[in-house]
C-alpha positions as CSV (number, residue, x, y, z in Angstrom):
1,X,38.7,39.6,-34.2
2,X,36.8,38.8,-31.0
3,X,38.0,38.5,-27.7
4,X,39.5,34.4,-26.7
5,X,36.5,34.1,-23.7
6,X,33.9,35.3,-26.9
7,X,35.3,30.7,-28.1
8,X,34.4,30.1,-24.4
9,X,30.6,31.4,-24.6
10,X,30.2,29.9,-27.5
11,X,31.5,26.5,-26.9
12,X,29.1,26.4,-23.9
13,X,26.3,27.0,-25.6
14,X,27.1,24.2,-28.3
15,X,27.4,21.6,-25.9
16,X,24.7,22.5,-23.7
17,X,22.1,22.9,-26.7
18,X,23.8,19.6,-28.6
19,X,22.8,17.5,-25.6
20,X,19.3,19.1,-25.0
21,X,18.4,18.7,-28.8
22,X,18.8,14.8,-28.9
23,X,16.9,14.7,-25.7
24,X,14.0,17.1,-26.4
25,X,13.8,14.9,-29.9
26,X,13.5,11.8,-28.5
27,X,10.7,13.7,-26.1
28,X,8.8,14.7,-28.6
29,X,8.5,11.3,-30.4
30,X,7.7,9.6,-27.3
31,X,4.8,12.1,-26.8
32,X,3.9,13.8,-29.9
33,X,4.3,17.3,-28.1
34,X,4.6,19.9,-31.1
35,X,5.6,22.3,-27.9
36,X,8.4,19.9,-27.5
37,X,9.3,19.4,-31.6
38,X,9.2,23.3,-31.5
39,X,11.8,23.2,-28.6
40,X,14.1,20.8,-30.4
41,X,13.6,22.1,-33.8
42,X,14.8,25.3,-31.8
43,X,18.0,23.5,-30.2
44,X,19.2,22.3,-33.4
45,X,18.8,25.8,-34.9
46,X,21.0,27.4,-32.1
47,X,23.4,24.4,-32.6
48,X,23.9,25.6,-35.9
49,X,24.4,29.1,-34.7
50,X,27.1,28.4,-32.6
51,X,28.5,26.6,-35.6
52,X,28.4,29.3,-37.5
53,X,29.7,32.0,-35.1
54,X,32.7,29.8,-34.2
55,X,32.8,29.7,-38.2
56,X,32.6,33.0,-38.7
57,X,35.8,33.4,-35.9
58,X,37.8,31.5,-37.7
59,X,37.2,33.4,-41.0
60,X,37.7,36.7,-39.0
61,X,41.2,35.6,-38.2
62,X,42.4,35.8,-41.3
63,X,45.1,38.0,-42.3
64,X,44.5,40.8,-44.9
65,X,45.8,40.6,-48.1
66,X,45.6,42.0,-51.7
67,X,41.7,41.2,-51.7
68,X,40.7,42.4,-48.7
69,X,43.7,45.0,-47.6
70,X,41.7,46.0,-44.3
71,X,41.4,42.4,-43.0
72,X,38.2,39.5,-42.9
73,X,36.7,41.3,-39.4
74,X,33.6,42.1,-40.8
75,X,33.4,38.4,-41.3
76,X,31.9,37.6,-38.0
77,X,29.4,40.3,-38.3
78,X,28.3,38.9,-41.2
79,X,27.7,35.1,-40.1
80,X,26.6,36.7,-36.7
81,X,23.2,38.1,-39.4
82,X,23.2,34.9,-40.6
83,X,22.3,33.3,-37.7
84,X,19.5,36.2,-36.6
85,X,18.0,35.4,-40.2
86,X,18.3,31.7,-39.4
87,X,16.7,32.0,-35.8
88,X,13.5,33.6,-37.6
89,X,13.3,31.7,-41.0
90,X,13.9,28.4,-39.4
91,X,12.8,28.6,-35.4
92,X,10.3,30.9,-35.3
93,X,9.1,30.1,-38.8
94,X,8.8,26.2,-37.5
95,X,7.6,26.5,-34.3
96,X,4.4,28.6,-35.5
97,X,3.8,25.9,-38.2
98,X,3.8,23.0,-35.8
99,X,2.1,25.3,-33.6
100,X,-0.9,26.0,-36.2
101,X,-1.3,22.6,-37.0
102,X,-1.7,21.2,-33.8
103,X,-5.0,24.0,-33.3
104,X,-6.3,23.1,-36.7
105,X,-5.5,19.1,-35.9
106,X,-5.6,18.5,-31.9
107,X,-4.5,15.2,-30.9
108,X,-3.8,14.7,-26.6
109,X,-0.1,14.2,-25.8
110,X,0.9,10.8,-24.7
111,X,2.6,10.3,-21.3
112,X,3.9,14.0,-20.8
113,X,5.9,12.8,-17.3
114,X,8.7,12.3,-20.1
115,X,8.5,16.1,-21.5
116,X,8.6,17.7,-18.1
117,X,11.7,15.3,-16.9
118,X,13.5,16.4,-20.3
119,X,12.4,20.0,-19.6
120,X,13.6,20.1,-16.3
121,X,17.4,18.9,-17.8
122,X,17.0,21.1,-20.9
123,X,16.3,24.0,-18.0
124,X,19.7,22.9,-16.2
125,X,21.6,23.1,-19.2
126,X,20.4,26.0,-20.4
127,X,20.9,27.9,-17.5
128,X,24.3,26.6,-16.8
129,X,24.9,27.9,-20.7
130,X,23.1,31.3,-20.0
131,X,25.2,31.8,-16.6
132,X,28.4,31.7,-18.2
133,X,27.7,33.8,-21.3
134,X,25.8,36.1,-18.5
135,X,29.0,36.8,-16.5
136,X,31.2,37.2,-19.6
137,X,28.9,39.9,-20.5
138,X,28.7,41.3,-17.2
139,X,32.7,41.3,-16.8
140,X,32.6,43.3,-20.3
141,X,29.7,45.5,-19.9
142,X,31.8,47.4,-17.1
143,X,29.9,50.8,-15.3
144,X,27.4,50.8,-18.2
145,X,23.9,50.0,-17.9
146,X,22.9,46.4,-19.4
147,X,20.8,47.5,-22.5
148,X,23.1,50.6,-23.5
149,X,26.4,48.0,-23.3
150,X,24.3,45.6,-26.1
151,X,24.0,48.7,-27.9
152,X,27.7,49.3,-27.4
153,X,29.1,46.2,-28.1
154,X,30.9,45.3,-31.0
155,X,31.9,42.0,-30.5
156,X,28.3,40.3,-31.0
157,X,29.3,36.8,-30.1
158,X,28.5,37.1,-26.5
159,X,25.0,38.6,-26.7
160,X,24.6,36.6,-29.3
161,X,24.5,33.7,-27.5
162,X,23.4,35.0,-24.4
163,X,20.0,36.2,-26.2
164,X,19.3,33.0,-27.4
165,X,19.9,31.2,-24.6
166,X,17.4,34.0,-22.6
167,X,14.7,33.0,-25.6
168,X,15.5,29.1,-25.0
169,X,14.7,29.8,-21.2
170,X,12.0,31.7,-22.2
171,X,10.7,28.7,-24.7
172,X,11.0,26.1,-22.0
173,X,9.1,28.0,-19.7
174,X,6.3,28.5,-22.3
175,X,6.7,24.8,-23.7
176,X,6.1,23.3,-19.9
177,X,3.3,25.6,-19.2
178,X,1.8,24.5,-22.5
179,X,1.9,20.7,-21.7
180,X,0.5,20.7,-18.2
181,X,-2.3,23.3,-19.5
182,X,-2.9,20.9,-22.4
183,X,-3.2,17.4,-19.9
184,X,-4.7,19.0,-16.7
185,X,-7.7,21.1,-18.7
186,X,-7.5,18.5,-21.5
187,X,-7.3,21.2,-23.9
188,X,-4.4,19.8,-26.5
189,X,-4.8,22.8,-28.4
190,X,-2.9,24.5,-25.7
191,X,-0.2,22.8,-26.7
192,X,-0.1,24.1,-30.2
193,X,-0.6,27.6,-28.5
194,X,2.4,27.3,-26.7
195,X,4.7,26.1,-30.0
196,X,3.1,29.0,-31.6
197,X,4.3,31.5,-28.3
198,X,8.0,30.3,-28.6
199,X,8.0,31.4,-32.5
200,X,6.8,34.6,-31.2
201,X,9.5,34.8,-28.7
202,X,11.9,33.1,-31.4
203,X,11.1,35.9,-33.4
204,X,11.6,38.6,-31.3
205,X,14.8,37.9,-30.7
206,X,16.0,37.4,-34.4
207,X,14.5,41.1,-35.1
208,X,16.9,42.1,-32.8
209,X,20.1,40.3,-33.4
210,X,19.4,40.9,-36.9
211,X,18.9,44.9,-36.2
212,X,22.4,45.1,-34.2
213,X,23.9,43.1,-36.8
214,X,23.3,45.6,-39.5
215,X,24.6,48.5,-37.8
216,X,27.9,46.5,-37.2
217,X,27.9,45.3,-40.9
218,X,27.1,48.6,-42.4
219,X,30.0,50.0,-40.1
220,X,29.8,51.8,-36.6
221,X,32.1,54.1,-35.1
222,X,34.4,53.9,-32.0
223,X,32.9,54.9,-28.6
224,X,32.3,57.7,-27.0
225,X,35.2,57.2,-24.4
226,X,38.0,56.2,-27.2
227,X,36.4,59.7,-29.4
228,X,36.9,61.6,-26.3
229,X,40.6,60.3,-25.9
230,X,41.3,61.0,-29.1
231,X,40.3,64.4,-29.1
232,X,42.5,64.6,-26.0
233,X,45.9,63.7,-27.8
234,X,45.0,65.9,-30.9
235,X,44.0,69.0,-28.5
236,X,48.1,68.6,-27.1
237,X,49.4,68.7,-30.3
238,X,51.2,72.0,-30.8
239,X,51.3,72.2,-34.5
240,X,47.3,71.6,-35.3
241,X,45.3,74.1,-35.9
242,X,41.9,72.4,-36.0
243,X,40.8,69.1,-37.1
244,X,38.8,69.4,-40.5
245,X,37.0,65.5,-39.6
246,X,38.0,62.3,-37.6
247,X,36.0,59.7,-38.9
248,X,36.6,56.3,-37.2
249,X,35.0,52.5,-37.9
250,X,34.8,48.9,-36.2
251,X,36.3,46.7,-38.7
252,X,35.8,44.3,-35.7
253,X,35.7,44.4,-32.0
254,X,39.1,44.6,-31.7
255,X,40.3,46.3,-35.1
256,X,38.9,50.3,-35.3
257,X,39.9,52.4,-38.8
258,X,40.8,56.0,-38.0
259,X,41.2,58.9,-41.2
260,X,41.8,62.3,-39.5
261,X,41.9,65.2,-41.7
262,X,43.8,68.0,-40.0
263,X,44.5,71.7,-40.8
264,X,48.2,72.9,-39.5
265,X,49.9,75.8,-38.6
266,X,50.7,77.4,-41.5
267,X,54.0,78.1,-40.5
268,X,54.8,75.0,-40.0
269,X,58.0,72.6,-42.6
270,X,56.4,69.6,-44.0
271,X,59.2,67.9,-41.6
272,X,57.6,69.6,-38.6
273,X,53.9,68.1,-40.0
274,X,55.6,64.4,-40.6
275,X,57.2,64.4,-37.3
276,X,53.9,65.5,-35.4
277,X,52.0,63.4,-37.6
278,X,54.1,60.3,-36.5
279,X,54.4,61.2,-32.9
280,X,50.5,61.3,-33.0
281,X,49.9,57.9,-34.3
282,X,52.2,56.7,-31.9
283,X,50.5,57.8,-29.0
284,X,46.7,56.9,-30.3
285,X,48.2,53.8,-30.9
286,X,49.6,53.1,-27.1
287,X,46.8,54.0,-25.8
288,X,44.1,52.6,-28.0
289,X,45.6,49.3,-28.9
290,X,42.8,48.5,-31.1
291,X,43.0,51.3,-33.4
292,X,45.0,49.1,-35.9
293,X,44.9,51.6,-38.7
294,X,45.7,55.4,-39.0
295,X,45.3,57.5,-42.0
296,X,46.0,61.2,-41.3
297,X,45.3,63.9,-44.1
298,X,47.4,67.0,-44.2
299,X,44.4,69.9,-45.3
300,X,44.0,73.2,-45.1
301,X,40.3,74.1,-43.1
302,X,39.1,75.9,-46.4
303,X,39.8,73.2,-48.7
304,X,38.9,70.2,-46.9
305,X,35.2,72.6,-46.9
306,X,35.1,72.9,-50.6
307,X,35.8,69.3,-51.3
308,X,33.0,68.8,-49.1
309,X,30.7,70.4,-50.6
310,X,31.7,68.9,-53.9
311,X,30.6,65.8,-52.9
C-alpha cells in the first residue's frame, strides 16, 4: 500500500489538470491551435492517469486471501504501467499526429491572445500541482540525491505524477513558444512543430515511467539501508552460523517479503533454533515495520549448495 500524502499528490494533480483540460479545449476550438488540441488531448490523458492510480490504490488495499495469499500490492504497480503505456499510446501518439498534419495541411491560428491567457492559467495550475507533488517527494527522498531516490522509490505514485506534471510544464512551454513563433513569423507550420515537440517530450517520459514500472512489477528488493540492518540483527544472533541466502521483495512500498535460509550451530536443539528463529522475526519486525512477511529456512551450508545447483 502507498503512503496516505501519495491520495494527496494525486488528488492535486486531478483537479488541477481537470480544470486545465476544459479550458485548453475550448482554446483550441476558438483558435484551431493543434499545439493547444495536443495540450488538452494531453490533460485529459493525465486526468485519466490520476484515475487510474487512485484506482489502482484502492485495489492495492485489499486484503489477501485464498487467491492472492501475499496481498493486491502489486496492484498499483501494475495500473501505475498502465498509465506510462497510456501517456505514450494516447499523448505522445496524438500530439505527433495533430502535429504532422498541421505541417502537411497549414492553416494560421485565429486570435491566439485566447491560447496564451489559457496557457498562462494552465501554467498556474500546473505549477501549483507540480509544487506539491515536488515537496512530497522532496520530504521522502531524504539525504539521497534526486535521480538515485526515483530509482529507489517504490511507491511510484509520487514521481508518477510529479513527472507528468514536469512534461505538462514542459508542453506548455513548447505549446506557447509554438503559437507566437507561428503568428509573429507567420509560419503556421510552427505550430504543428511544437504539437509534434510535446509528443516527443510526452514520450520520453512514458519510456521512463514505463521502465521503473517494470522493475517494480517484475519484483525489486529492499534497500540497501534495510539489507544492511538486517545483516546487523542476524550477525547478533548466537546460534547462526552463516546465512546460506536472504532474499527480500517489494510487494509494495510499504509491504517487503523476506525468506532467509540459515545454517545453525550444529549443536544447537530444534527448541534452541525455534526460539532464535522467533526472537529474530521479532526484532526485524520492530525495526522494519514494513517487512510484513518472514519466512526463515532451517539449512545446513552444504545442502542449501546442492539444492542450488540442482536448480
Amino acid at each position: 500500500m502507498a503512503l496516505p500524502s501519495s491520495k494527496k499528490v494525486i488528488y492535486a494533480a486531478l483537479a488541477g489538470n481537470s480544470l486545465i483540460a476544459v479550458t485548453k479545449f475550448f482554446a483550441a476550438a476558438m483558435t484551431g491551435s493543434v499545439a493547444m488540441l495536443s495540450e488538452a488531448i494531453h490533460s485529459v490523458v493525465d486526468t485519466g492517469n490520476q484515475v487510474l492510480m487512485l484506482y489502482g490504490l484502492k485495489k492495492a488495499a485489499q486484503p489477501a486471501d485464498e487467491e492472492h495469499p501475499f496481498g493486491y500490492g502489486m496492484e498499483l504497480y501494475f495500473w501505475t504501467f498502465v498509465v506510462a503505456i497510456l501517456i505514450f499510446g494516447l499523448g505522445a501518439g496524438i500530439s505527433v499526429y495533430q502535429g504532422v498534419d498541421k505541417i502537411l495541411n497549414p492553416h494560421p491560428i485565429n486570435d491566439p491572445h485566447i491560447n496564451y491567457i489559457v496557457l498562462i492559467l494552465a501554467m498556474i495550475f500546473e505549477g501549483w500541482a507540480w509544487s506539491i507533488a515536488f515537496i512530497e517527494f522532496k520530504r521522502r527522498k531524504g539525504d539521497l540525491p534526486y535521480w538515485e531516490a526515483i530509482r529507489a522509490s517504490k511507491d511510484p505514485t509520487v514521481f508518477t505524477v510529479l513527472f507528468e506534471d514536469t512534461a505538462a510544464m514542459l508542453g506548455l512551454i513548447v505549446a506557447l513558444v509554438g503559437i507566437f513563433l507561428s503568428e509573429h513569423l507567420n509560419m503556421p507550420i510552427l505550430d504543428g512543430v511544437a504539437s509534434i515537440g510535446i509528443g516527443i517530450i510526452l514520450a520520453v517520459i512514458a519510456t521512463f515511467l514505463a521502465y521503473e514500472c517494470k522493475g517494480l512489477l517484475i519484483g525489486e528488493r529492499a534497500s540497501p539501508q534495510v539489507l544492511a540492518g538486517l545483516s546487523d540483527i542476524i550477525d547478533k544472533q548466537p546460534g547462526i552460523l552463516r546465512v546460506n541466502e536472504m532474499l527480500t521483495m517489494h510487494l509494495s512500498s510499504q509491504d517487503i517479503l523476506l525468506n532467509l535460509s540459515i545454517d545453525f550451530k550444529d549443536q544447537l536443539t530444534s527448541q534452541e533454533v525455534e526460539r532464535e528463529v522467533s526472537e529474530m522475526e521479532r526484532e526485524i519486525k520492530e525495526k522494519f515495520p514494513e517487512i510484513k512477511r518472514v519466512f526463515i529456512e532451517a539449512q545446513s551450508w552444504r545442502g542449501h549448495q546442492q539444492d542450488q545447483d540442482n536448480c
